[in-house]
PATIBA-842006 format. One record per residue (C-alpha): x, y, z; residue in one letter. Coordinates in steps of 0.25 Angstrom, whole numbers, plus 5000, padded with zeros to 4 digits. Layout:
R east north   up rest
R    X     Y    Z    a
...
This chain:
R east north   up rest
R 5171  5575 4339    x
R 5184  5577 4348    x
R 5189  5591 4345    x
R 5202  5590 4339    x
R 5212  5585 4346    x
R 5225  5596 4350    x
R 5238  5593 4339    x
R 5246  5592 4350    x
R 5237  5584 4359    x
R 5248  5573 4361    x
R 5237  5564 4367    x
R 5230  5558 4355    x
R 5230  5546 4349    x
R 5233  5551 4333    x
R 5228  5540 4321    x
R 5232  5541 4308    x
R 5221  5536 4299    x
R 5205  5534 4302    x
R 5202  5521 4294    x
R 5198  5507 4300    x
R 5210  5509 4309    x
R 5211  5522 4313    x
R 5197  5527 4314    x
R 5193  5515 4323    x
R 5205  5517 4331    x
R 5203  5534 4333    x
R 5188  5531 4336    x
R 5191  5519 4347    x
R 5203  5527 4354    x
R 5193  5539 4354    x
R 5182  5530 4361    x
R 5192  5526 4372    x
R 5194  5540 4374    x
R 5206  5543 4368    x
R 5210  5555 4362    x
R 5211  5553 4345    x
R 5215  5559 4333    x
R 5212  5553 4319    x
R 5219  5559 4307    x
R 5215  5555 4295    x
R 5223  5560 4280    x
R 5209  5561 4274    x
R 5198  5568 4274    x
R 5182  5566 4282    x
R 5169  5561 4273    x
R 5159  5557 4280    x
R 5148  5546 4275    x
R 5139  5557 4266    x
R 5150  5561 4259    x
R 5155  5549 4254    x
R 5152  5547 4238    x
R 5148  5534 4232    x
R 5156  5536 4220    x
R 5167  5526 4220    x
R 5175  5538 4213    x
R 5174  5551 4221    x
R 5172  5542 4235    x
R 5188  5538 4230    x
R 5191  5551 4227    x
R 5183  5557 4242    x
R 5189  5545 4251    x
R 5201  5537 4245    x
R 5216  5539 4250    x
R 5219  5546 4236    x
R 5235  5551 4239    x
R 5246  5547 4231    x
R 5252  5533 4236    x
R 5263  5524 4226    x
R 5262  5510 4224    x
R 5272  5498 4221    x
R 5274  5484 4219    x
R 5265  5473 4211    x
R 5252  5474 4215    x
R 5242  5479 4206    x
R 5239  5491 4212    x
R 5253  5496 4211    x
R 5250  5495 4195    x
R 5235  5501 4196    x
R 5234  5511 4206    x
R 5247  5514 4208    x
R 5241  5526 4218    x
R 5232  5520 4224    x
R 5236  5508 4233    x
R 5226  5510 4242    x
R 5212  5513 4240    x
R 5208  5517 4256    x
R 5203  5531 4260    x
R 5208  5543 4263    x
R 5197  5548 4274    x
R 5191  5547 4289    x
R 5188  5533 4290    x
R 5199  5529 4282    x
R 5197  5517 4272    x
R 5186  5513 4281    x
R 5177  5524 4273    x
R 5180  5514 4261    x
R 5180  5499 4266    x
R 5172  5489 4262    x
R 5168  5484 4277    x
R 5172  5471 4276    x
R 5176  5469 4292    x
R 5183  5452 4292    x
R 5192  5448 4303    x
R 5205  5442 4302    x
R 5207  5428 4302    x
R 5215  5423 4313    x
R 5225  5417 4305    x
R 5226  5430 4298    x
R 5233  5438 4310    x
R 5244  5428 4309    x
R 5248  5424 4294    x
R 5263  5422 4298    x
R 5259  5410 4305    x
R 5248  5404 4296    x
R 5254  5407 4283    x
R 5268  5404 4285    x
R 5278  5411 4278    x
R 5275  5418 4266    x
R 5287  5421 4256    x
R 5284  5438 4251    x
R 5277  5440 4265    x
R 5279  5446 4277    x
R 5268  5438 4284    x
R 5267  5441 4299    x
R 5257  5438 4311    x
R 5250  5449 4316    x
R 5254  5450 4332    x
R 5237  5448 4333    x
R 5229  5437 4333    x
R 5215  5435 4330    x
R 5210  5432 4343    x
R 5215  5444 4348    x
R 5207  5453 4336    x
R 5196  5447 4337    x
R 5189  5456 4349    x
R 5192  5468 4341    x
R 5187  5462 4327    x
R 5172  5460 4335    x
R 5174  5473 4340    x
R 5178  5478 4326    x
R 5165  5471 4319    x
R 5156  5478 4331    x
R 5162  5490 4329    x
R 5161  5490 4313    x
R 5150  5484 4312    x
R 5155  5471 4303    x
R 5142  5463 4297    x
R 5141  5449 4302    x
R 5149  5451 4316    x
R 5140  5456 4329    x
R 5126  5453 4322    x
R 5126  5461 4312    x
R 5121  5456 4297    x
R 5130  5454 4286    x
R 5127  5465 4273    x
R 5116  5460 4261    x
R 5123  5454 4251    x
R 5124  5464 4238    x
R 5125  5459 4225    x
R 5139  5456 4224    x
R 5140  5448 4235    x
R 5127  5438 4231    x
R 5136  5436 4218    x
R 5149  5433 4228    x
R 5141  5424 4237    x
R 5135  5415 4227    x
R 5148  5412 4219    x
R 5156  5413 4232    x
R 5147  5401 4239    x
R 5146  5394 4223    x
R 5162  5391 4225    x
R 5160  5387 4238    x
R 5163  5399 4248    x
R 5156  5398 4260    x
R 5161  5413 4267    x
R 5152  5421 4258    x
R 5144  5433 4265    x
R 5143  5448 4263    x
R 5155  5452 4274    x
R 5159  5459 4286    x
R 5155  5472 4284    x
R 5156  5485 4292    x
R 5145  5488 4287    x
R 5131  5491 4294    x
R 5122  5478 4288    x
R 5112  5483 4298    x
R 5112  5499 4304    x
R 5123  5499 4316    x
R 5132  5508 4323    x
R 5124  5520 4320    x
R 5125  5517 4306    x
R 5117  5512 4294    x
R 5117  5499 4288    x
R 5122  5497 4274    x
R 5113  5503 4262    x
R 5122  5495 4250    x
R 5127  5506 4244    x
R 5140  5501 4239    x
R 5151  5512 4243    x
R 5155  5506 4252    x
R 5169  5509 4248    x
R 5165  5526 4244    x
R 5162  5528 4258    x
R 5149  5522 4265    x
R 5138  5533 4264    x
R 5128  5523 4274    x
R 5137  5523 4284    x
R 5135  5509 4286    x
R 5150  5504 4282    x
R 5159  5506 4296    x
R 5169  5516 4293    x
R 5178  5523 4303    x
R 5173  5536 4298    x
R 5158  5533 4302    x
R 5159  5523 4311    x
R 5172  5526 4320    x
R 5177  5540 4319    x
R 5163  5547 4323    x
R 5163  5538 4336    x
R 5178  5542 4341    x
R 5174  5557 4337    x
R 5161  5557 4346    x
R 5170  5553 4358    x
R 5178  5567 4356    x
R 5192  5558 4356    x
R 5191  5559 4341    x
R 5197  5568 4331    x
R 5199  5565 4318    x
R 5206  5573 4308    x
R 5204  5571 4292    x
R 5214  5576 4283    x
R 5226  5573 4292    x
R 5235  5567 4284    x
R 5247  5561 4294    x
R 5260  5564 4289    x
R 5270  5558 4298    x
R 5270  5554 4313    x
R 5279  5558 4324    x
R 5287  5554 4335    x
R 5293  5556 4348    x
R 5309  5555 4351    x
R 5305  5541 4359    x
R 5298  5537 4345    x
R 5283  5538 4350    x
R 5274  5544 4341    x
R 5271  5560 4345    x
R 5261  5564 4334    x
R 5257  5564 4319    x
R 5258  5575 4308    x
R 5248  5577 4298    x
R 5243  5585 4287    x
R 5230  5592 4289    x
R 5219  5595 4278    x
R 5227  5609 4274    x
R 5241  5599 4274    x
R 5246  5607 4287    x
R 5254  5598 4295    x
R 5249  5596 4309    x
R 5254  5588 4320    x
R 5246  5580 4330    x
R 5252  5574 4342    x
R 5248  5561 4347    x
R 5250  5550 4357    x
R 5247  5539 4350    x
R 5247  5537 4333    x
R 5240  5528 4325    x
R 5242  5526 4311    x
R 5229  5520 4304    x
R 5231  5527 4289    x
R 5230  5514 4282    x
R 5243  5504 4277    x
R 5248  5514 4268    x
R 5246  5527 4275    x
R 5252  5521 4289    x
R 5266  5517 4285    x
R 5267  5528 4276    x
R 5265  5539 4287    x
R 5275  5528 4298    x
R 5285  5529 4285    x
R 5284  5544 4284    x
R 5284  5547 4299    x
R 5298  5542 4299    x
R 5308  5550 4308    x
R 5321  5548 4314    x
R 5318  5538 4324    x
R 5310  5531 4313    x
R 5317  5532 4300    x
R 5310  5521 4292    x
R 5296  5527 4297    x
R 5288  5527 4311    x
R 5286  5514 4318    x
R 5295  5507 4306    x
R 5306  5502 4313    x
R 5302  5487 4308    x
R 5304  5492 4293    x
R 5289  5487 4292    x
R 5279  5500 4291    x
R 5275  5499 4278    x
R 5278  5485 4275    x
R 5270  5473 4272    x
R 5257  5480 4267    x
R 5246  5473 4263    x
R 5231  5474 4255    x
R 5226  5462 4253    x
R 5226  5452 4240    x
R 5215  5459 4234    x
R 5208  5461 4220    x
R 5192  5461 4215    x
R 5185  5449 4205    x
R 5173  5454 4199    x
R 5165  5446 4191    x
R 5156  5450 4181    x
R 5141  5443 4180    x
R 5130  5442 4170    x
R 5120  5450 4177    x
R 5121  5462 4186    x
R 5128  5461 4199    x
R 5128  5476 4204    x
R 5140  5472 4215    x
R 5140  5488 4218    x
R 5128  5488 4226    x
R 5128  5485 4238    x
R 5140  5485 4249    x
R 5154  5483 4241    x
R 5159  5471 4251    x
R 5151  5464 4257    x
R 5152  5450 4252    x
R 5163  5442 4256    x
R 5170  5427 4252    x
R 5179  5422 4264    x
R 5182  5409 4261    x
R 5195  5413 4256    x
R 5199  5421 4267    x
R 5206  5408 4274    x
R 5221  5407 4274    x
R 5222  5392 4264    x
R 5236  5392 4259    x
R 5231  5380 4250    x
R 5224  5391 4240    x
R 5240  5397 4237    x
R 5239  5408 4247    x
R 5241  5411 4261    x
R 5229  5419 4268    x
R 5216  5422 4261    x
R 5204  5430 4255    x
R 5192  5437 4255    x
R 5183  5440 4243    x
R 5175  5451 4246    x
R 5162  5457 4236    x
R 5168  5469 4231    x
R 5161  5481 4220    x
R 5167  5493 4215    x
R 5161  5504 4207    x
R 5161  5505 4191    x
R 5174  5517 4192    x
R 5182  5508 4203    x
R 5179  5495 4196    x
R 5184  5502 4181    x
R 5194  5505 4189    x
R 5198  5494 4197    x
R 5193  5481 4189    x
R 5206  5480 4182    x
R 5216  5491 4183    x
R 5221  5498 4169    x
R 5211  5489 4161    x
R 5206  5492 4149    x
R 5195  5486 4135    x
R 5185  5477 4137    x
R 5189  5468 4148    x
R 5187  5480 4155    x
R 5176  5487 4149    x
R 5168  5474 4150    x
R 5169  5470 4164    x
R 5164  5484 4169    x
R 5153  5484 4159    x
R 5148  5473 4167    x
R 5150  5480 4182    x
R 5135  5479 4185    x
R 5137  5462 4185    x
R 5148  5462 4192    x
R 5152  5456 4206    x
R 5164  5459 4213    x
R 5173  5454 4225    x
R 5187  5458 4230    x
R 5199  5450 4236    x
R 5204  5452 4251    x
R 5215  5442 4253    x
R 5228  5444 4262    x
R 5240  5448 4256    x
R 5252  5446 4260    x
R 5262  5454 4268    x
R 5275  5459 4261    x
R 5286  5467 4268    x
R 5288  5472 4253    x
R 5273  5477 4253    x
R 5273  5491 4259    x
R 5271  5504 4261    x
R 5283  5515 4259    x
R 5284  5530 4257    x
R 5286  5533 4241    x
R 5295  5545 4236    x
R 5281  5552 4231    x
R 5275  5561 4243    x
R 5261  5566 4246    x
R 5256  5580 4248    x
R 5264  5581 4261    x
R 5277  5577 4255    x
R 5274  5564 4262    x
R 5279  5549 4256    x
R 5267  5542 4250    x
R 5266  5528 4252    x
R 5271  5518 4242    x
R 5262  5505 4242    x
R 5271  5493 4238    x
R 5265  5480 4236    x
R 5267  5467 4229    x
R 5257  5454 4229    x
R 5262  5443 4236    x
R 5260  5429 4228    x
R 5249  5426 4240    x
R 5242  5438 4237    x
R 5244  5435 4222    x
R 5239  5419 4224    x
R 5228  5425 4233    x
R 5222  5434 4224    x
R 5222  5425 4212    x
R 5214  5415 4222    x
R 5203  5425 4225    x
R 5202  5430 4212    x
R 5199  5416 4205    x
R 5190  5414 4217    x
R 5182  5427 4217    x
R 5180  5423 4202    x
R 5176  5409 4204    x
R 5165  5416 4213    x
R 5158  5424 4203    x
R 5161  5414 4191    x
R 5151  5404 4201    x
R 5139  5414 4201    x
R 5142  5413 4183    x
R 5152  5426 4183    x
R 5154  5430 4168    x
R 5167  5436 4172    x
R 5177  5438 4183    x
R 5187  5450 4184    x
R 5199  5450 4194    x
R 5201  5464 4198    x
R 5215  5468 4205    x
R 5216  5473 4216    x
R 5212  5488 4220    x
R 5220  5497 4228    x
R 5221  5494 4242    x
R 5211  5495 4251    x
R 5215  5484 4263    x
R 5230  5491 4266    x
R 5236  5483 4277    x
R 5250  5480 4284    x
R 5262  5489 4283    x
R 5263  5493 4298    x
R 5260  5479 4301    x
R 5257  5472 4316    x
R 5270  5463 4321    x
R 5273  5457 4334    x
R 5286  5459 4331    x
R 5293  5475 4329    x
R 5301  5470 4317    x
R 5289  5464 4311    x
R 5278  5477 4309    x
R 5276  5490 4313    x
R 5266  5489 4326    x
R 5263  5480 4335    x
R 5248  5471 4341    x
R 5242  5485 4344    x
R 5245  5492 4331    x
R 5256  5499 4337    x
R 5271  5502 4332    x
R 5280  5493 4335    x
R 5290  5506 4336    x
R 5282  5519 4340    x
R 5272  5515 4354    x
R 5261  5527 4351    x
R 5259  5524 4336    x
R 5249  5514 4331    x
R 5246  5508 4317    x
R 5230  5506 4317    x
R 5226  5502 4303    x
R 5227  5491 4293    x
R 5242  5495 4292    x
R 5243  5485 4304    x
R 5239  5474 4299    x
R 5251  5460 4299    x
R 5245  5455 4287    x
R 5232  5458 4280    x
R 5223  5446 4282    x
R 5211  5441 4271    x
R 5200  5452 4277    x
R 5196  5466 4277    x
R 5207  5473 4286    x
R 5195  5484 4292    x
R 5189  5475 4302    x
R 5204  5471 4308    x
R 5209  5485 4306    x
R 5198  5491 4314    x
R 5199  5480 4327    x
R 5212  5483 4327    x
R 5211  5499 4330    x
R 5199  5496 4340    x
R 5212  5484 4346    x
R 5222  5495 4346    x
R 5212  5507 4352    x
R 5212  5496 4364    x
R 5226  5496 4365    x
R 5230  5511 4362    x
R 5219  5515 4372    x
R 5225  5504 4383    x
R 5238  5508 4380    x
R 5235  5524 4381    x
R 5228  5523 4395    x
R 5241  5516 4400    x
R 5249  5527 4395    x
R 5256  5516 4388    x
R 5257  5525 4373    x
């Protein structure tokens, strides 16, 4: 493990954040050699200390602090403080993903030009194409370990996915399988292969599931080029008189301010945390927030069109045993205008525990309706949506008048369905249902959707300066030594997962930032 790095050592690569993007990016920099620090706001649990308790384990990893909500989507109305549901630990939310690990489709990098104009959104073509992601999404799937990529078996089918498939393939859907997972089907990597204990969201205590935590961060810290510091809450970042990035203050475990200098920055705190901290480092030379001279940090924030059908059958299902996703529809996931929407989506298995599901079914609901479906939890089979949504300038992230324990702005998450999203969800829902009504469901429930858990866009990839905040490589359009590394990146959000394509793009942009280092270009 590198020793800790000097505050002012002004030769390190500083990142914000060590989730899908960040922990893969601090570990591949570190391999080439280069001299990393990681701070991460929350705390360091290791795999035996993760609790299978849907309950506690939200309580030990998720980001818990205050955040304000707006706009008309349901979650503004149910958990009006809790937008998000990631995690506030080393590893980031990769400690709580499901695995699903999908490429994008290649029309999905460039939805300007396929979809056409889109009245309430801000569509735009990311300045990459498939083509050229493609060497860093097999490297990715190596890397991860994604089922049904290099040779490697797809997961058993649990019982909610058996119920899935055969209704899926009764309607006539031929994509049907149990997913690609990053998740050991077979022992790899020095890890063990799945035991089906379903938690996979509470933390995986096999270690099978690839996490940045186990499966990143111990490699970069054997190198010695390495360190990574929990309970570093970043507060703002600064700059130089020339408007290059100089270092990055933060709040320790005791809520000391320190101040570590840096050469290069990356920002990987998720699509809500990132603009936030680029809004709050605000200065003289940046008024409106750091690398925010196109108006655009914050904007066009994105979560996919999602929501949950469970159906309810005559005999046990028992969809809790076994891994929580891996079962998958993809039929959907093309982009076929004649259904009444632009782009398209996945339909994924999907179980949750008895507290989450009271919880979650249907918000604020009450008397039999309620009392009878979750009497029948045992015979119940579940799937959730994953459908692009629409960018919209109006969607986005802004610093609210309530502050944290710093006396820092929270972020405000505003967001309103767009009638895509709207006409989207309404498709997949009677579909998800027509699934489980083929196999002789008794009943079919349509479950809104939870708090966010794929956050995407608001410091988005443009071509053009005026367009997003950073460029090809992830970095600012305005400051050259700061980089955005996660999901914040994204264009637009595309039908799949965001992990697999958040995690090819930090090993991309460790290629470039290395490249550019050694020339003494940044």
């Amino acid at each position: 493990m590198a020793a800790p790095y000097d505050l002012d050592d002004d030769g390190v690569v500083v990142i914000i954040g060590s989730g899908a993007g960040g922990g893969t990016l601090g570990t591949q920099l570190a391999l080439k050699g280069i001299d990393t620090v990681i701070l991460e706001a929350g705390s360091r649990h290791e795999t035996w200390d993760f609790i299978n308790d849907e309950w506690d384990s939200f309580s030990q990893l998720a980001w818990k602090d205050k955040r304000t909500t707006s706009g008309d989507w349901r979650v503004s109305r149910d958990f009006p403080n809790l937008p998000a549901w990631i995690v506030k630990a080393v590893g980031g939310s990769t400690v709580h993903w499901a695995g699903a690990s999908l490429r994008f489709q290649e029309h999905e990098f460039k939805t300007r030009t396929h979809y056409g104009e889109i009245e309430g959104a801000t569509l735009l073509d990311w300045p990459i194409v498939l083509s050229e992601m493609e060497p860093w999404y097999a490297m990715a799937e190596d890397r991860m370990g994604v089922t049904r990529t290099n040779g490697i078996p797809g997961l058993p089918g649990n019982n909610n996915f058996k119920v899935l498939e055969a209704g899926a393939r009764k309607i006539g859907y031929k994509e049907v399988h149990t997913g690609r997972m990053a998740i050991n089907s077979e022992p790899r990597d020095d890890r063990a292969s799945c035991m089906q204990i379903g938690f996979c969201f509470q933390g995986c205590k096999s270690g099978a599931k690839w996490s940045t935590l186990v499966a990143e961060i111990p490699k970069g810290e054997d190198t010695g080029k390495l360190e990574v510091r929990p309970d570093s809450q970043v507060l703002r970042i600064e700059h130089d008189a020339s408007g290059k990035v100089t270092g990055v203050v933060y709040a320790d475990a005791e809520g000391r301010e320190q101040r570590q200098k840096a050469r290069i920055v990356c920002v990987a705190g998720n699509s809500i945390e990132s603009p936030r901290l680029l809004l709050n480092s605000h200065s003289s030379m940046f008024p409106d927030g750091l690398a925010n001279g196109s108006g655009q940090v914050g904007r066009n924030y994105m979560r996919h069109t999602t929501g949950s059908v469970y159906a309810v059958f005559d005999k046990p299902v028992h969809m809790y045993r076994g891994t929580t996703m891996a079962g998958i529809v993809q039929d959907e996931a093309r982009h076929d205008p004649s259904r009444g929407f632009v782009g398209g989506y996945e339909l994924e298995t999907l179980s949750i525990g008895v507290p989450f599901m009271a919880a979650f079914l249907d918000p604020g609901t009450w008397g039999r309706e309620f009392s009878t479906a979750m009497d029948e939890y045992r015979n119940m089979a579940g799937l959730w949506i994953v459908g692009e949504d629409m960018p919209r300038a109006e969607n986005r992230v802004t610093l609210s008048e309530e502050t944290d324990e710093y006396g820092m702005p929270v972020a405000n998450v505003h967001f309103d369905d767009h009638e895509n999203d709207n006409a989207m969800r309404e498709h997949a829902y009677r579909q998800g249902a027509a699934i489980y009504e083929a196999v002789g469901a008794v009943r079919t429930i349509r479950t809104p959707p939870y708090p966010s858990t794929h956050n995407l866009g608001t410091n988005r990839m443009s071509e053009s300066p005026e367009d997003g905040v950073v460029n090809r490589w992830g970095q600012a359009h305005d400051v050259p030594n700061l980089f955005v590394s996660d999901g914040s990146q994204f264009t637009t959000g595309a039908a799949e997962n965001p992990t697999l394509t958040i995690v090819a793009l930090a090993l991309r942009q460790a290629d470039h930032i290395a490249g550019r280092m050694a020339k003494g270009e940044i």
